[in-house]
Chimera marker file (.cmm) of the C-alpha trace (Angstrom):
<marker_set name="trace">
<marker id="1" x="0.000" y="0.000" z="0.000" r="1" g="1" b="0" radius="0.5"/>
<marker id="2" x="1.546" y="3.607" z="-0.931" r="1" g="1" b="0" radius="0.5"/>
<marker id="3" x="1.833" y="6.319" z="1.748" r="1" g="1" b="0" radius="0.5"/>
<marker id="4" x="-1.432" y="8.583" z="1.537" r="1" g="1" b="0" radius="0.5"/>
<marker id="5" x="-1.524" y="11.741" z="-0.859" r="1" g="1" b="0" radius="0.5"/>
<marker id="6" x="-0.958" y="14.753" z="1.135" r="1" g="1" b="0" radius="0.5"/>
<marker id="7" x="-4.369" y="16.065" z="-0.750" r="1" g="1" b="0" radius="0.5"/>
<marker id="8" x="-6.193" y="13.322" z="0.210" r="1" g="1" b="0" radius="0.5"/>
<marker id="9" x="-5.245" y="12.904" z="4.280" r="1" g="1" b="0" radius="0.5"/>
<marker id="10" x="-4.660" y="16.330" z="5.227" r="1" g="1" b="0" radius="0.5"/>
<marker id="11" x="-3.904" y="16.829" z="8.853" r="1" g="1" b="0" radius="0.5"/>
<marker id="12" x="-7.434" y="18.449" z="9.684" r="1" g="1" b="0" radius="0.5"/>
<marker id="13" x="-8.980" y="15.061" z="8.244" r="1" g="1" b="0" radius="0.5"/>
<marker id="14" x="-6.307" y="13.182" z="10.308" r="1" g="1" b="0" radius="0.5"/>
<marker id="15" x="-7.479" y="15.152" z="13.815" r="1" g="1" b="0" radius="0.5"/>
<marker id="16" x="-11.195" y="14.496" z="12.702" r="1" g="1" b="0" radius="0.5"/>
<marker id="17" x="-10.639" y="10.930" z="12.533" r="1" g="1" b="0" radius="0.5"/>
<marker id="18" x="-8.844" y="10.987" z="15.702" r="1" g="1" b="0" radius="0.5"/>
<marker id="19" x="-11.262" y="12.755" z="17.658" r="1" g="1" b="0" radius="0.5"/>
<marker id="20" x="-14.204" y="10.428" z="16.209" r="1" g="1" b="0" radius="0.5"/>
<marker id="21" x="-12.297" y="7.154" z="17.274" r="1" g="1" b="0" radius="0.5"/>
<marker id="22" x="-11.254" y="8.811" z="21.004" r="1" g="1" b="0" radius="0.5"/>
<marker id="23" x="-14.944" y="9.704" z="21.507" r="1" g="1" b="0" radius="0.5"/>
<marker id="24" x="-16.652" y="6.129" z="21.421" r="1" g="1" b="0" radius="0.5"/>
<marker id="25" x="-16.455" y="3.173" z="23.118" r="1" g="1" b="0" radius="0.5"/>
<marker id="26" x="-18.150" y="0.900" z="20.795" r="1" g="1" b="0" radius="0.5"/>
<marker id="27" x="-19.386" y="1.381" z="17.300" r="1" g="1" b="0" radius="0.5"/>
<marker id="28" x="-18.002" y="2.673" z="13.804" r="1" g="1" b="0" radius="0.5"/>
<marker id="29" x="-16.298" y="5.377" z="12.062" r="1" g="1" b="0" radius="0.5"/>
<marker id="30" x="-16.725" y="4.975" z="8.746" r="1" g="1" b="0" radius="0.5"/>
<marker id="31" x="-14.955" y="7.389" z="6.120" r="1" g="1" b="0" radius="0.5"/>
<marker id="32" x="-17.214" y="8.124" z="3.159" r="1" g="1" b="0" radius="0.5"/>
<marker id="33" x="-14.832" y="8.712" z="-0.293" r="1" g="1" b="0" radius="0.5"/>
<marker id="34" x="-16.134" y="10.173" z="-3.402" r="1" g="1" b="0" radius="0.5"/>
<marker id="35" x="-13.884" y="10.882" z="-6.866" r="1" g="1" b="0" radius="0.5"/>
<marker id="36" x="-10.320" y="9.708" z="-4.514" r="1" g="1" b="0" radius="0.5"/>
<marker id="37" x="-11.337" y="12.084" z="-1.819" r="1" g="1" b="0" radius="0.5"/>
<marker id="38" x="-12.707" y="11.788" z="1.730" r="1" g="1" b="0" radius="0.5"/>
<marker id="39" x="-15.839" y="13.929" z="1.897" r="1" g="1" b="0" radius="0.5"/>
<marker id="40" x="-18.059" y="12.740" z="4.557" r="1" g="1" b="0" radius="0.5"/>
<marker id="41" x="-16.707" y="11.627" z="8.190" r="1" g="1" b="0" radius="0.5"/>
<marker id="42" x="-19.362" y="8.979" z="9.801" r="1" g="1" b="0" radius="0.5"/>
<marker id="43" x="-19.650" y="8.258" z="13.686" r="1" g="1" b="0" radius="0.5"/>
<marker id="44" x="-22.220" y="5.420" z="15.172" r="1" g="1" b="0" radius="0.5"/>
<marker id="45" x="-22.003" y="4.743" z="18.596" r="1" g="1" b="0" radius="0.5"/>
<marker id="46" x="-23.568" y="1.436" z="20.200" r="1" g="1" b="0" radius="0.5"/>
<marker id="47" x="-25.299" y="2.200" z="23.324" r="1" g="1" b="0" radius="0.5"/>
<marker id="48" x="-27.118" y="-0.529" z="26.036" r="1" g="1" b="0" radius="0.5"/>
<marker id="49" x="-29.038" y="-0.796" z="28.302" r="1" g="1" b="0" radius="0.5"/>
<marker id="50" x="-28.552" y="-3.192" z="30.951" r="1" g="1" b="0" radius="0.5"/>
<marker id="51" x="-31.616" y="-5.249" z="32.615" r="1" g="1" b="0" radius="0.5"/>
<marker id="52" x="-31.670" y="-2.698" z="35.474" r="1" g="1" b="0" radius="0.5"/>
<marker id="53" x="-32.039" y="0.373" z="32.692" r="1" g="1" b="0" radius="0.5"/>
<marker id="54" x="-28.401" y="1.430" z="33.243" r="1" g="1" b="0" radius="0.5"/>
<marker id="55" x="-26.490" y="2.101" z="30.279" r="1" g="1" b="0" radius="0.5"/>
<marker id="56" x="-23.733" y="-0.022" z="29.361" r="1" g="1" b="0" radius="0.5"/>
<marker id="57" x="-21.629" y="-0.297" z="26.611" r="1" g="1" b="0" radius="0.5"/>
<marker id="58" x="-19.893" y="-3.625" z="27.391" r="1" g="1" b="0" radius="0.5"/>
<marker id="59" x="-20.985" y="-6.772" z="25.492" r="1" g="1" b="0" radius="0.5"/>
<marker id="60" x="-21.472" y="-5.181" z="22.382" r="1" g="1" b="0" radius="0.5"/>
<link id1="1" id2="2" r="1" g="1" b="0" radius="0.2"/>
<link id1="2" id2="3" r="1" g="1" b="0" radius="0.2"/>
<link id1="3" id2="4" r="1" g="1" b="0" radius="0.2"/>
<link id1="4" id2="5" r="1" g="1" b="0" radius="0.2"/>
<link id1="5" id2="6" r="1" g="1" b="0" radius="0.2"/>
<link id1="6" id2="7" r="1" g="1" b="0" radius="0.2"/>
<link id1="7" id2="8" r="1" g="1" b="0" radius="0.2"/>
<link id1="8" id2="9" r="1" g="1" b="0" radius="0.2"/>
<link id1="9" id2="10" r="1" g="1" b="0" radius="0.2"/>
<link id1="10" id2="11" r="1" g="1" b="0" radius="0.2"/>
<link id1="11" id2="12" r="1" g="1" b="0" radius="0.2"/>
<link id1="12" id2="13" r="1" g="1" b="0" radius="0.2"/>
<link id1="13" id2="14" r="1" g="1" b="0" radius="0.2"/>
<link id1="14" id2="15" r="1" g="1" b="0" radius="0.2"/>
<link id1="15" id2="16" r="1" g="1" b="0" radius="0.2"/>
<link id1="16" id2="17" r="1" g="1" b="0" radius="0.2"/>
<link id1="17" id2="18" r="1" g="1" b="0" radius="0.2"/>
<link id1="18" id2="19" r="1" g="1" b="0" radius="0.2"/>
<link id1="19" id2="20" r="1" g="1" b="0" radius="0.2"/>
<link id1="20" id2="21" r="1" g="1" b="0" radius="0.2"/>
<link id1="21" id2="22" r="1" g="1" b="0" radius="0.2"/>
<link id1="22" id2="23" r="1" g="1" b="0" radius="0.2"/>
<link id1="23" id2="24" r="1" g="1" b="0" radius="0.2"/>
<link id1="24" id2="25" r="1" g="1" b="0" radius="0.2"/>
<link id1="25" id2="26" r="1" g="1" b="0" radius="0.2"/>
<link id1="26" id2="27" r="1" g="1" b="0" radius="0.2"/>
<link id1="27" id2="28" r="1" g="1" b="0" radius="0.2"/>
<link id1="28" id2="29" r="1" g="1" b="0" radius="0.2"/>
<link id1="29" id2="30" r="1" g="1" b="0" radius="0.2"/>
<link id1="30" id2="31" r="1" g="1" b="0" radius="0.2"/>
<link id1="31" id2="32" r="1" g="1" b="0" radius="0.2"/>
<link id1="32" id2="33" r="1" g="1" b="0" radius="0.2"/>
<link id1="33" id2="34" r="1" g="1" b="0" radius="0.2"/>
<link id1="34" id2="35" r="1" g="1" b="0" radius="0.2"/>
<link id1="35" id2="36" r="1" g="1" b="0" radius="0.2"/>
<link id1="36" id2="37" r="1" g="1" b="0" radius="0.2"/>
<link id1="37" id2="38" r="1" g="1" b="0" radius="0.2"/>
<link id1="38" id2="39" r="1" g="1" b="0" radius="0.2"/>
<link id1="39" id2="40" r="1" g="1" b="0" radius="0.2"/>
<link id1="40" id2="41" r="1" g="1" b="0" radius="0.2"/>
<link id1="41" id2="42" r="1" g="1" b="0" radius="0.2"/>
<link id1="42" id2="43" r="1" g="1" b="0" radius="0.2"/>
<link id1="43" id2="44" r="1" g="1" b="0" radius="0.2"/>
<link id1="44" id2="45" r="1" g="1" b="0" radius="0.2"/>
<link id1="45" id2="46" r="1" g="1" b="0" radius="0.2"/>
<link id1="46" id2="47" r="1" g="1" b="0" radius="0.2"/>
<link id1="47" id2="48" r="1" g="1" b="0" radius="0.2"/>
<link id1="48" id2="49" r="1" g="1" b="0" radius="0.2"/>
<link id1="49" id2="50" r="1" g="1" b="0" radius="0.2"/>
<link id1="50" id2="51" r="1" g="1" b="0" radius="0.2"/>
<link id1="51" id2="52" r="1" g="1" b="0" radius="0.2"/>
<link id1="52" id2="53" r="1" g="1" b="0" radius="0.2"/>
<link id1="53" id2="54" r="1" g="1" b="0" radius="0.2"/>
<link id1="54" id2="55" r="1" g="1" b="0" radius="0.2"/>
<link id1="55" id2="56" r="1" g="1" b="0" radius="0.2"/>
<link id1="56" id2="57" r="1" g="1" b="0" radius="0.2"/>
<link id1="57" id2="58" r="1" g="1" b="0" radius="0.2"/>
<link id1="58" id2="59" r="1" g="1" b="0" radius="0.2"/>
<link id1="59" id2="60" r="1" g="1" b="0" radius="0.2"/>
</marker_set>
């Protein structure tokens, strides 16, 4: 695999990316590319609720 183009992973797309993975414990980022180029930054997050109502996001 070749190194990224510097047009395509810029370091404000790199932060983005960062910050969406830091932010969840369980779910998806999902990086949505268009003509070679990342236009659209996705974040899901997988939330539970335990028997007792609680949330928990373990088991997921």
């Amino acid at each position: 695999m070749s190194s990224a183009n510097p047009e395509i992973w810029s370091r404000d797309l790199e932060r983005l990316v960062r910050e969406a993975l830091t932010s969840i414990r369980f779910g998806t980022v999902t990086l949505v590319v268009q003509d070679g180029r990342v236009i659209q930054v996705d974040k899901n997050e997988k939330i539970r609720l335990n028997r007792q109502g609680h949330i928990d996001g373990s088991g997921i």
